[in-house]
N, C-alpha and C positions, 0 to 999 in steps of 0.2 A: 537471632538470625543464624540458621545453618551453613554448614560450608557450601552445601548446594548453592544455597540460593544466594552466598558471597560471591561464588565462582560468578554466579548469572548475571548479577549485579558488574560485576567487573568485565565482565563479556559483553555485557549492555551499554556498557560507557567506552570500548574500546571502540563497538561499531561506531558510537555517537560521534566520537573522535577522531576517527582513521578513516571509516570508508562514508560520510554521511556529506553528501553536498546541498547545495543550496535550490529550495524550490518555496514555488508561490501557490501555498493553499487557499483555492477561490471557493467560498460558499455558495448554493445557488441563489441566496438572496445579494449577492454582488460582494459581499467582505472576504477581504484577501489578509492574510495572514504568510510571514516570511517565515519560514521554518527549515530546517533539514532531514535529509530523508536519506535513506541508501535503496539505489535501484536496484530491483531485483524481476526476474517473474516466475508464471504459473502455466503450466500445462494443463488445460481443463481437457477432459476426454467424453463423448458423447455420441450416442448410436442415433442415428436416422431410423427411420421407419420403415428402409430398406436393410436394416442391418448394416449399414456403410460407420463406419468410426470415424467421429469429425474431432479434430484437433484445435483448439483454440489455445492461442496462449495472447497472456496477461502481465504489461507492464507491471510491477508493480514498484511500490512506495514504502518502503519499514521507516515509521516514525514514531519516535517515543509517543507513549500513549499519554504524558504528563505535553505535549507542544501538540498534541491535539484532543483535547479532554470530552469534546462530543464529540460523537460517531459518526463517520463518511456516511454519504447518501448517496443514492443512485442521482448522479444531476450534478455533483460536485466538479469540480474540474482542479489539476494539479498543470501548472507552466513550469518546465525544466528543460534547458538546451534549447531552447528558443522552439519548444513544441507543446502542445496545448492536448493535455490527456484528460478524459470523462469518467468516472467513478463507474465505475460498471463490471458487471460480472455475466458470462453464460449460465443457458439455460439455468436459470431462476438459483445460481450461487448466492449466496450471501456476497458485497462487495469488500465486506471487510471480516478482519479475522486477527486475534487475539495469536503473537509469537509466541512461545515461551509458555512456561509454567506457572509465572509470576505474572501476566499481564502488563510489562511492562512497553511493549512494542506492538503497535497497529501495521500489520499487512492487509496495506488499501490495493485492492486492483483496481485496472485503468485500461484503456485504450484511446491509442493514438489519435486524434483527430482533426491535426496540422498544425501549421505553425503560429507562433506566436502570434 
């Protein structure tokens, strides 16, 4: 293992440690899984078909890619802060996305869709 990917490795386990709180990953066939995550989001950018710039942004969820080993799906839902967020992405983004150089963290985007 290189120093790189020591540094990443130790960067990876600080997030895990220091900024990563507690969330309820719900699959759409109903299993839920307790896991942690650190919130983050995404600014998605996108032109109308007037030429207008539409802004979207995007809850999102960094969680170790090893506390979730299959892939977010569109349909998924994450409960954190007594709020109830849907796996989802604009205009046809991927919902989910590989952190890092190492693949060790899942950035799942999300949007809000009330409470608990």
């Amino acid at each position: 293992m290189g120093i790189l990917e020591q540094a990443s490795e130790w960067l990876e386990h600080q997030r895990q440690m220091n900024l990563a709180v507690p969330i309820v990953y719900v699959r759409k066939d109903g299993a839920e899984k307790n896991i942690c995550a650190t919130v983050g989001k995404t600014l998605f950018r996108s032109e109308n078909e007037y030429g207008v710039t539409i802004r979207t942004e995007s809850r999102d969820f960094l969680i170790a890619g090893s506390d979730l080993p299959d892939d977010p799906v569109r349909g998924d839902r994450i409960v954190y802060d007594g709020c109830r967020y849907e796996v989802l992405a604009p205009n046809g983004e991927p919902v989910w996305r590989w952190c890092g150089t190492y693949h060790w963290t899942r950035r799942v985007h999300t949007k809000e869709i009330g409470g608990a």
